[in-house]
PARO-308531 format. One record per residue (C-alpha): residue number from 1; x, y, z; residue in one letter. Coordinates in steps of 0.001 Angstrom, whole numbers, m for minus. Example, Ala and Ser with C-alpha at 12.3 -4.5 7.8 and 13.67 -1.06 7.14 Angstrom:
% PARO-308531
   lofi      east     north        up   sero
      1     12300     m4500      7800      A
      2     13670     m1060      7140      S
//
This chain:
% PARO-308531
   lofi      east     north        up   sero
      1     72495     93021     85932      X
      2     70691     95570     88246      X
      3     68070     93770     90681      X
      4     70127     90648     90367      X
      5     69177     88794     93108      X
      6     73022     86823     93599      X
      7     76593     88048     93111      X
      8     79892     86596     93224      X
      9     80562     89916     96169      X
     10     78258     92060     97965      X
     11     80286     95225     99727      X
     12     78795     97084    102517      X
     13     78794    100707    102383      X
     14     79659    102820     99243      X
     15     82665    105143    100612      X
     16     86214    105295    100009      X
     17     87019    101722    101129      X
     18     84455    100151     99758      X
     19     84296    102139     96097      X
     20     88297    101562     95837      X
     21     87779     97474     96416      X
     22     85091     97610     93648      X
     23     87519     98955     91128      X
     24     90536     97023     92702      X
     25     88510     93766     91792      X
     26     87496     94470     88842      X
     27     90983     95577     87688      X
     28     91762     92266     88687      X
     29     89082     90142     87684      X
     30     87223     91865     85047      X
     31     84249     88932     85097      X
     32     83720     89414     89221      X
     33     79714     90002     89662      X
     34     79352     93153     92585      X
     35     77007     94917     94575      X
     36     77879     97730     96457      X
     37     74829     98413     98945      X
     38     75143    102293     99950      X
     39     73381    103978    102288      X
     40     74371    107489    100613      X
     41     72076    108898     98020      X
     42     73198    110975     94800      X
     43     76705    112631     95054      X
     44     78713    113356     97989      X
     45     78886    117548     98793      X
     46     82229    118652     98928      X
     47     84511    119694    102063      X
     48     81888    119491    104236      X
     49     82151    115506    103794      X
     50     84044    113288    105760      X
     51     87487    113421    107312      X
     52     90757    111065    106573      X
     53     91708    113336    104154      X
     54     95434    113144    104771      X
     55     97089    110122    103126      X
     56    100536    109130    103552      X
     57    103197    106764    101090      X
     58    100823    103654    101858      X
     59     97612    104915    101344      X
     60     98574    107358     98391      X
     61    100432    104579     96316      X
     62     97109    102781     96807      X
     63     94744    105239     95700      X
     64     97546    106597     92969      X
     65     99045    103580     91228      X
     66     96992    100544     92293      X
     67     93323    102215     92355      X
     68     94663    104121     89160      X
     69     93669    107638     90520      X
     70     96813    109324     89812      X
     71     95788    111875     87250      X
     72     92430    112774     89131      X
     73     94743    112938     92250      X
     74     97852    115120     90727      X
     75     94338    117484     88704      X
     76     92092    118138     91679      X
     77     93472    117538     94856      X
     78     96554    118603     96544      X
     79     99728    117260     96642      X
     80    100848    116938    100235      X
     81    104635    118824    101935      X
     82    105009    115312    103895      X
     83    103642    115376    108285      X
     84    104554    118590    110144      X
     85    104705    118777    113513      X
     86    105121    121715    115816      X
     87    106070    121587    119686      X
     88    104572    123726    122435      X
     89    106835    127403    123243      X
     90    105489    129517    125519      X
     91    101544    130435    124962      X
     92    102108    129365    121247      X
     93    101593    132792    120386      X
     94    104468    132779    118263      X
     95    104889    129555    115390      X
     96    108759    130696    114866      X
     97    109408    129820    118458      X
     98    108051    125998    118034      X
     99    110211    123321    117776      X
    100    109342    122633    113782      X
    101    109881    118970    112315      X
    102    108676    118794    108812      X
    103    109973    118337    104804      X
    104    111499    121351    103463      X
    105    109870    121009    100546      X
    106    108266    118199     98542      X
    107    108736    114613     99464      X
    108    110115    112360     96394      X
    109    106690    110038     97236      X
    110    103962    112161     96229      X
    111    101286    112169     98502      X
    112     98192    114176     98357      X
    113     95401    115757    100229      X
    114     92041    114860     99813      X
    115     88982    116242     99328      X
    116     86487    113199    100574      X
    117     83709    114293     98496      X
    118     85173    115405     95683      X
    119     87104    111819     95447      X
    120     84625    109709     96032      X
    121     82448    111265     93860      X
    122     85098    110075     90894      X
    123     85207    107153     92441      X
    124     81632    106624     91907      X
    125     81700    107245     88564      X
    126     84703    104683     87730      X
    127     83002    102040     89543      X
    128     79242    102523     87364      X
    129     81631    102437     84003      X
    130     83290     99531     85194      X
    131     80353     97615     85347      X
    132     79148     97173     89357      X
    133     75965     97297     90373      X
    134     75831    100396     92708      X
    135     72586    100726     94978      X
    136     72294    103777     96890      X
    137     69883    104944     99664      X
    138     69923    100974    101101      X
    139     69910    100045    104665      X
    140     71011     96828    105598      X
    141     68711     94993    108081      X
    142     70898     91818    108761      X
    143     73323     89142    107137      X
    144     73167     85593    107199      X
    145     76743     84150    107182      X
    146     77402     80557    105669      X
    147     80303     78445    105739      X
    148     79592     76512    103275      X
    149     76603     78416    101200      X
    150     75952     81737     99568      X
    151     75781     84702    102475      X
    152     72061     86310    102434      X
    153     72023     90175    102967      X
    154     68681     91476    103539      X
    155     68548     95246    103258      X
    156     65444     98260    102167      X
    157     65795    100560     98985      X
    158     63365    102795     98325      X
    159     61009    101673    101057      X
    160     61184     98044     99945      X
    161     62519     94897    101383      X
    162     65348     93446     99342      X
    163     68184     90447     99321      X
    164     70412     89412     97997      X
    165     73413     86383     98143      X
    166     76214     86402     97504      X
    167     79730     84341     97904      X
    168     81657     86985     99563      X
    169     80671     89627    101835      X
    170     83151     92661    102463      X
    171     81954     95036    104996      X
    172     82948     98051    104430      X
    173     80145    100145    106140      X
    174     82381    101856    108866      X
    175     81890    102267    112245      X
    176     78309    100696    111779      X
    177     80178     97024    111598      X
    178     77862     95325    110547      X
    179     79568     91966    110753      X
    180     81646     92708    113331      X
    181     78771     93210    116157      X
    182     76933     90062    114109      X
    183     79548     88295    115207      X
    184     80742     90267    118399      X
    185     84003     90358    117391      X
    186     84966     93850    118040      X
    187     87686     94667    120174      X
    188     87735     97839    122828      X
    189     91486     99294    123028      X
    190     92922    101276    125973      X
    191     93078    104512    123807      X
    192     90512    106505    124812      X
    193     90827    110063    122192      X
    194     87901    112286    121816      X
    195     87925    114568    118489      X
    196     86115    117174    116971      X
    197     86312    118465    113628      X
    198     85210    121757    110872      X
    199     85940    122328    107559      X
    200     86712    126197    107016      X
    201     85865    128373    104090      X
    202     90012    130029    102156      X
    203     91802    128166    103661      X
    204     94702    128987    106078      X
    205     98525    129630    104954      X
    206     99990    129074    108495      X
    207    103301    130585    107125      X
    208    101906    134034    107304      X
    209    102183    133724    111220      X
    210    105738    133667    110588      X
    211    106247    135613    107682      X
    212    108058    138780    109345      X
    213    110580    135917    110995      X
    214    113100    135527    107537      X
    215    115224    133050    109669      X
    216    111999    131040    109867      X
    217    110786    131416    106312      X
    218    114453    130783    104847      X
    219    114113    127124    106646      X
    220    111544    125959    103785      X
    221    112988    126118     99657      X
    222    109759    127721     98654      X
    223    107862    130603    100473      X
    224    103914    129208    101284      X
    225    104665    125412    101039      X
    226    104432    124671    104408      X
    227    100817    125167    104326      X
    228    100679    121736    102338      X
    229    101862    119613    104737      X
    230     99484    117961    107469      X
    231    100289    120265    110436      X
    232     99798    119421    113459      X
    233     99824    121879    116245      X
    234    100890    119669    119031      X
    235    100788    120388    123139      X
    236    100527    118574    126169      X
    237     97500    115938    125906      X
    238     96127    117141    122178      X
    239     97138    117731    118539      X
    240     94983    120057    115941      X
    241     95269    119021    112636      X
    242     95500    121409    109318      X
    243     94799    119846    106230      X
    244     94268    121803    103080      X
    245     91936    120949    100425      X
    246     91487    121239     96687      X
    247     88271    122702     96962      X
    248     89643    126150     98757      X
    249     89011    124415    102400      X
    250     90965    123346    105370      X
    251     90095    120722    107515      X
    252     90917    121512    111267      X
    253     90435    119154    113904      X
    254     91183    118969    117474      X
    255     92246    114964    119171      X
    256     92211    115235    123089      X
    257     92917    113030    125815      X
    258     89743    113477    128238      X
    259     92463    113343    130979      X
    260     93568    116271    130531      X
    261     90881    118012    128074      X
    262     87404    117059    129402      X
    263     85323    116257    126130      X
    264     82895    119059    127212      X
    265     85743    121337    126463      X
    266     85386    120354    122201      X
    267     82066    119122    122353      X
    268     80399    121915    120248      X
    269     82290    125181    117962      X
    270     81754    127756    120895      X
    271     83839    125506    123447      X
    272     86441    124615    120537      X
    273     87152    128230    120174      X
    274     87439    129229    123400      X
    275     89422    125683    123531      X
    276     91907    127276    120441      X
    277     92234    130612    122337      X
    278     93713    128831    125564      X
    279     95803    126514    123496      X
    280     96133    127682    120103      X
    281     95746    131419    119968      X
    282     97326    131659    116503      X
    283     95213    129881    115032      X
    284     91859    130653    117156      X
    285     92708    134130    115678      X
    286     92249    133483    112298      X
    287     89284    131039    112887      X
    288     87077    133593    115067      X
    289     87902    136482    112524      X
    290     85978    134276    110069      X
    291     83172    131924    112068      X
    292     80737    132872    108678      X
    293     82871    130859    106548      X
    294     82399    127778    108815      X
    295     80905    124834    106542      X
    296     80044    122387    109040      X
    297     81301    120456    112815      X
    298     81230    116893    113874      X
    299     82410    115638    116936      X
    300     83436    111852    118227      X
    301     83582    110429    121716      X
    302     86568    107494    122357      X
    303     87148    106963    118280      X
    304     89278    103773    118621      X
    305     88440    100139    118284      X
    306     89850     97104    117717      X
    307     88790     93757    116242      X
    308     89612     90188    116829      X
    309     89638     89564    113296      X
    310     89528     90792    109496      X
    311     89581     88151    106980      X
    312     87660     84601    107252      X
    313     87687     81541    105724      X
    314     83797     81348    105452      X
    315     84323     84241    102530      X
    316     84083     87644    104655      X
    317     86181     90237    105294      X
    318     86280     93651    107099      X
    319     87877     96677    105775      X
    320     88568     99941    106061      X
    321     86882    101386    109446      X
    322     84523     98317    109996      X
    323     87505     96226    111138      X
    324     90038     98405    113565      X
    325     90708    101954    114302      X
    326     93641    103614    115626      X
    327     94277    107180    115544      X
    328     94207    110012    112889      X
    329     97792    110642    113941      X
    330    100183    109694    111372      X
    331     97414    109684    108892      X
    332     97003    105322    108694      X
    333     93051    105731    107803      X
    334     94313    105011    103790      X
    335     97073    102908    104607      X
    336     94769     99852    106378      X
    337     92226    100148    103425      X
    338     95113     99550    100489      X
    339     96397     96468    102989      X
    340     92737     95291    103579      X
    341     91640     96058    100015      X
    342     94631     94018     98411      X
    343     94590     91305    100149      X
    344     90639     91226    100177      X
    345     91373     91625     96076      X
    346     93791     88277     96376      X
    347     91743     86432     98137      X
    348     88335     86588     96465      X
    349     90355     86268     92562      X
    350     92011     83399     93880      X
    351     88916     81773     95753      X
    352     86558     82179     92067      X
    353     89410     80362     90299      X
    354     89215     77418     92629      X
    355     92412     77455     94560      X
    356     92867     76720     98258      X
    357     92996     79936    100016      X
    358     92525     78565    104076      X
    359     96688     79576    104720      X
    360     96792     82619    103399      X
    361     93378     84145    104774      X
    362     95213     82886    108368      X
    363     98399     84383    107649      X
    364     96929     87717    106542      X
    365     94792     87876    109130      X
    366     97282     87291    112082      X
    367     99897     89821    110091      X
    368     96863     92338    109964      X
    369     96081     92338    113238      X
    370     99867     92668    114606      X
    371    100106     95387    111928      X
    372     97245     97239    113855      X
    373     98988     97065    116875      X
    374    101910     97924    115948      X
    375    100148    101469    114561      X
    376     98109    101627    117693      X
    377    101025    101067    119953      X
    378    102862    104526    118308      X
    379     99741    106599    119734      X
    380     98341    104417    123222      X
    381     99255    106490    126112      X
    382    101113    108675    123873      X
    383     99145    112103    124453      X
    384    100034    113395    127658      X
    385    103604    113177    126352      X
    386    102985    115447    122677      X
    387    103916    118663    124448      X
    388    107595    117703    125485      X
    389    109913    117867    123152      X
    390    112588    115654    124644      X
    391    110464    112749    124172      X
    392    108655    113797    121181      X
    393    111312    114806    119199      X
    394    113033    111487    119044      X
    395    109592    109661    119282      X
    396    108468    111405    116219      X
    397    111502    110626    114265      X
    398    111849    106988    115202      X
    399    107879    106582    113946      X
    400    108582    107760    110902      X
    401    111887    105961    110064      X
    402    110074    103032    111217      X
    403    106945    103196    109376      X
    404    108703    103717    106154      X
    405    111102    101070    106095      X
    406    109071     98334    106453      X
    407    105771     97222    105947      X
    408    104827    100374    104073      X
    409    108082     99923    102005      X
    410    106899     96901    101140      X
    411    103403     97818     99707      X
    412    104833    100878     97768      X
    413    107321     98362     96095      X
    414    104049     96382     95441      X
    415    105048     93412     97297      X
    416    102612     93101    100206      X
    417    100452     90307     98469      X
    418    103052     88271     97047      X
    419    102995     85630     99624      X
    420    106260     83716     98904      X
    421    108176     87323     99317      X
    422    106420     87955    102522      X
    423    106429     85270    104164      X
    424    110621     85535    103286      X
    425    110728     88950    105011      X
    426    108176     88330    107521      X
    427    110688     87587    110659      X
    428    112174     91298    109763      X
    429    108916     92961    110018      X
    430    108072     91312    113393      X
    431    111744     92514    114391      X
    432    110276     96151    113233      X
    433    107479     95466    115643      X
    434    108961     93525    118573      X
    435    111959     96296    118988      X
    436    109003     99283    118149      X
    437    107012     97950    121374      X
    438    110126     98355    123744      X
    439    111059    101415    122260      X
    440    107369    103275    122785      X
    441    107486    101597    126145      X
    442    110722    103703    126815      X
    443    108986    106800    125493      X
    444    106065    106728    127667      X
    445    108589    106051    130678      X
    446    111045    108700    129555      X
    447    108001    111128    129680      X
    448    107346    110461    133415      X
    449    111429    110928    134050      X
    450    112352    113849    132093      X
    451    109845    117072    130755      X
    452    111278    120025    129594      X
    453    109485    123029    128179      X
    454    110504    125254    125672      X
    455    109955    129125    125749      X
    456    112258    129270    122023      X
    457    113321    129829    119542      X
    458    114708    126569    118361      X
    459    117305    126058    115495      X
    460    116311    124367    112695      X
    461    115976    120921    112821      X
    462    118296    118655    110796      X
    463    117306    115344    110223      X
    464    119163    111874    110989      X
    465    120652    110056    108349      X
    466    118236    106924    109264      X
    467    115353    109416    109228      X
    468    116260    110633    105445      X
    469    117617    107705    104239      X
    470    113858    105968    105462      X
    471    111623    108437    103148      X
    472    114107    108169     99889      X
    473    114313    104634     99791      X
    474    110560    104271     98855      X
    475    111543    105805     95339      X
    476    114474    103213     94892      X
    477    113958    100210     92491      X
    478    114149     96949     94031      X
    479    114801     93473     92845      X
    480    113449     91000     95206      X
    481    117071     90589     96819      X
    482    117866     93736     97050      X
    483    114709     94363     98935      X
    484    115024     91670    101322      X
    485    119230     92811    101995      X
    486    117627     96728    102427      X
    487    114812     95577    105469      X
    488    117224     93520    107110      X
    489    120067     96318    106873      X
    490    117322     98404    108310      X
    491    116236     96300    110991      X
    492    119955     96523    112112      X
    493    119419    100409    112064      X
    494    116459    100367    114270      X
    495    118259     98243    116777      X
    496    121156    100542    116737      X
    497    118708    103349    117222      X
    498    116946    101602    120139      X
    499    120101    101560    121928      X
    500    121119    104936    121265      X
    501    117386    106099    122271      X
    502    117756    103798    125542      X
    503    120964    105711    127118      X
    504    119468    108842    126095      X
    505    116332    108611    128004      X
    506    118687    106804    130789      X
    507    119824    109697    131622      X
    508    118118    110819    134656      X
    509    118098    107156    136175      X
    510    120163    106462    138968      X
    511    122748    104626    138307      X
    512    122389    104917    134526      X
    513    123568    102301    132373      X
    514    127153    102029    131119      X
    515    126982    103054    127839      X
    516    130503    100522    127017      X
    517    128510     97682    127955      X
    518    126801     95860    125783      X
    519    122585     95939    125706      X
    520    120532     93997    123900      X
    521    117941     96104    121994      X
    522    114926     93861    122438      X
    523    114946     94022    125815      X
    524    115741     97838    126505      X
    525    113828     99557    129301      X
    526    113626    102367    131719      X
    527    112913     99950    134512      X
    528    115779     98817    136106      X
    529    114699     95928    138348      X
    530    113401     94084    134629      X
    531    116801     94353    133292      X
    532    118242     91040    134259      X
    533    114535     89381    134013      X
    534    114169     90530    130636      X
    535    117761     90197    129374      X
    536    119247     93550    129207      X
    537    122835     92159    129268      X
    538    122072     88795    127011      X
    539    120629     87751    123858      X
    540    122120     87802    120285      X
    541    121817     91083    119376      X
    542    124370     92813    122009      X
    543    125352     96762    121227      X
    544    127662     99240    123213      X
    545    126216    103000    122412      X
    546    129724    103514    120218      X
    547    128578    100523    118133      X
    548    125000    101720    117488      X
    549    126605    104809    116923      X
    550    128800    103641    114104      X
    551    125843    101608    112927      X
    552    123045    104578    112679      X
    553    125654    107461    111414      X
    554    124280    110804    112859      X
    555    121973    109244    115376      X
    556    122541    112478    117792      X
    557    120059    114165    115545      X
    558    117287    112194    117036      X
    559    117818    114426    120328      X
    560    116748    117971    121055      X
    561    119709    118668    122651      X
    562    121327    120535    120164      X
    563    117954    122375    118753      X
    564    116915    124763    122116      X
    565    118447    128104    122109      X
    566    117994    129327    126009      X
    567    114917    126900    126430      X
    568    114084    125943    129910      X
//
């Protein structure tokens, strides 16, 4: 079938979204006719590839169980100690004086870190044996998109002008977007992050920083685990990232708000290491001691983008990084390309067996989009805020036990295309979102009312039962009941944690709230004169702080309060 001049799908772009779809469809329709037009030629190099190496529960279930890449994953790639974070003390020149939030050893999930190259290199292969036609070293000139014919790519190969139609058209080429500017229907966000980005030659154990600290290393079950976790070194306005990879690399990279970190302060490796030296000096130790074993440094101006839509009736969809970015915090990269992949997967099989698809591309779409937001809303504004603990240390927390209880819960229990099941659960998710939105509103606000900085040590941080409870139950069998009674039980735990997060960061307002009457969480704020406007006091979700209390057992663990030992 190579040269074929039609195809039931035509993909744009040949990396990680767009080889994962390939096999995805296939897997589920065996007879599907692709073309995958790359622009890549031969196999990727290793390390020195491309970032979004980090996945989390989403995006490693997808790759794992529904790709099938578990045993390449678990053979040559790392498996991951969960997101660790680390608050500003002093000059950070000492790690055990941080403010540490992280697994102490192994999540139940297994997640992994990825080496891009290495992956999609196997990814590559599976998609040749499976049958699609994979053309490298093509650039696409321009689509033709038609309702109600075959879409006409015209691309070169070789040197040569080429098409091809097809009846679906994925883009999955990236930033380039090619359908998305087509159309113009991208999106510009508010979030305005500059990164830049090296992969390093041995690795890094950050551990050894602390290793003459034994209160510090007896936090962890295992000596030299932490090093497996995505760390992120995390200060007023920035976050570094260090991700280790199977290949005997790390992956460092620096995310800055220009506001307070010019871009010309990252935009080469000489002004990143004199950047780690102000910021980081632990770290800008160990990278300057070894600038020959630097493999390579990329850089990105304002990385995030949105999109007015992902999935179209007239047979096209956008996925991966040509539809919407967010932010490498958190590590969703993975995540949106198992949720655009699937239901790309569901609605091309459905469409070549001849059944009405018009509802579900429109409810998928909408739900995508508000999904986006809801990840973009957990970073937007966020920055100047990651070096004080008080707000981070609750913010970071309620992310987490937020993300994990609801839409990703749903896609790890492999539920996120069955339509009926969704569309049962979907007024919980948007309960997820709605409260989520209030609740980031309050951290940004809190931020403005309340910084503290901490010199250290801190004690070790203990977790919140909500916050445990939220990472176990995605290794908990589910019948389709049960499922529904655990999101809505959960839902009632994030509204008992919005209230209790609401009189905390109340507490420098003047008059603060009374915490015996009754608020509703939906409409919590830090702005007073809203409170009747919005309906503080009304609604039909009402909660005293004793009753969220009761509801979210151990909910004081959200607060720092308890973790600074002579901190300022």
């Amino acid at each position: 079938m190579v040269g074929q001049s039609s195809s039931d799908v035509v993909i744009l772009g040949g990396g990680l979204a767009g080889l994962t779809l390939a096999i995805q469809l296939k897997q589920a329709r065996p007879e599907t006719s692709i073309v995958v037009l790359d622009k890549r030629e031969g196999l990727a190099p290793e390390a020195a590839f491309k970032v979004g190496e980090s996945t989390v529960p989403a995006g490693a279930h997808y790759f794992a169980e529904v790709v099938g890449m578990k045993e390449h994953l678990d053979k040559f790639h790392l498996k991951k100690n969960g997101l660790r974070f680390f608050q500003p003390a002093g000059d950070n020149g000492d790690i055990t004086r941080r403010i540490e939030l992280g697994p102490a050893d192994f999540p139940a999930h297994d997640n992994y870190q990825i080496d891009r190259g290495r992956f999609e290199n196997e990814l590559t292969r599976l998609v040749l044996a499976a049958g699609v036609d994979l053309r490298q070293g093509c650039a696409v000139r321009d689509v033709t998109l038609r309702p109600t014919a075959n879409h006409s790519i015209s691309f070169t190969q070789g040197g040569a002008e080429r098409s091809i139609d097809s009846r679906w058209l994925v883009d999955a080429a990236g930033r380039a977007g090619v359908i998305k500017r087509k159309l113009g229907i991208g999106r510009e966000v508010a979030h305005t992050i500059d990164a830049s980005w090296f992969r390093l030659a041995g690795g890094i154990d950050l551990e050894q920083w602390g290793a003459d600290n034994p209160t510090w290393m007896g936090r962890m079950r295992k000596v030299g685990i932490r090093q497996f976790s995505t760390n992120h070194l995390m200060g007023p306005g920035y976050w570094v990232w260090l991700i280790p990879l199977g290949s005997d690399h790390i992956s460092i990279g620096i995310c800055a708000d220009p506001r307070l970190h010019p871009y010309a302060e990252i935009s080469d490796f000489d002004h990143v290491l004199d950047w780690l030296r102000r910021h980081e000096p632990q770290l800008a130790e160990v990278v300057s001691s070894r600038v020959d074993s630097v493999a390579d440094f990329l850089t990105v101006q304002d990385f995030a983008f949105g999109v007015d839509r992902v999935y179209s009736q007239d047979r096209w969809t956008l996925v991966g990084e040509a539809g919407a970015f967010a932010d490498a915090f958190y590590s969703p990269g993975s995540d949106m390309i198992g949720y655009g992949n699937s239901v790309t997967t569901d609605l091309i099989t459905r469409d070549l067996a001849g059944l009405e698809i018009g509802e579900r591309v429109e409810y998928y779409n909408d739900f995508h989009l508000r999904t986006f937001e809801f990840v973009l809303s957990k970073i937007e504004d966020h920055y100047p805020a990651f070096g004080n603990p008080v707000v981070m240390v609750p913010k970071l927390c309620w992310d987490a036990m937020l993300n994990h209880v609801g839409v990703v819960l749903l896609f790890v229990k492999n539920k996120f295309v069955d339509y009926e099941f969704l569309q049962r659960v979907r007024n919980d998710i948007e309960r997820f979102y709605a409260i989520n939105d209030r609740v980031q509103q309050i951290f940004r606000d809190w931020h403005l009312l309340e910084q503290v900085e901490t010199p250290g040590p801190a004690q070790a941080y203990v977790p919140a039962k909500a916050i445990r409870e939220s990472h176990t139950a995605l290794v908990l069998d589910y019948d389709d009941d049960e499922l529904s009674s655990a999101i809505a039980r959960n839902v009632r735990i994030a509204e008992a944690l919005a209230v209790g997060i609401f009189h905390r960061a109340a507490r420098n307002l003047n008059p603060r709230p009374d915490p015996a009457v009754p608020v509703n969480p939906y409409a919590v704020s830090l702005r007073p004169d809203d409170w009747q406007t919005n309906g503080l006091f009304a609604g039909d979700v009402l909660l005293t702080l004793a009753q969220a209390d009761e509801i979210s057992e151990g909910m004081q663990g959200l607060f720092i309060d308890r973790l600074l030992d002579g901190a300022a």
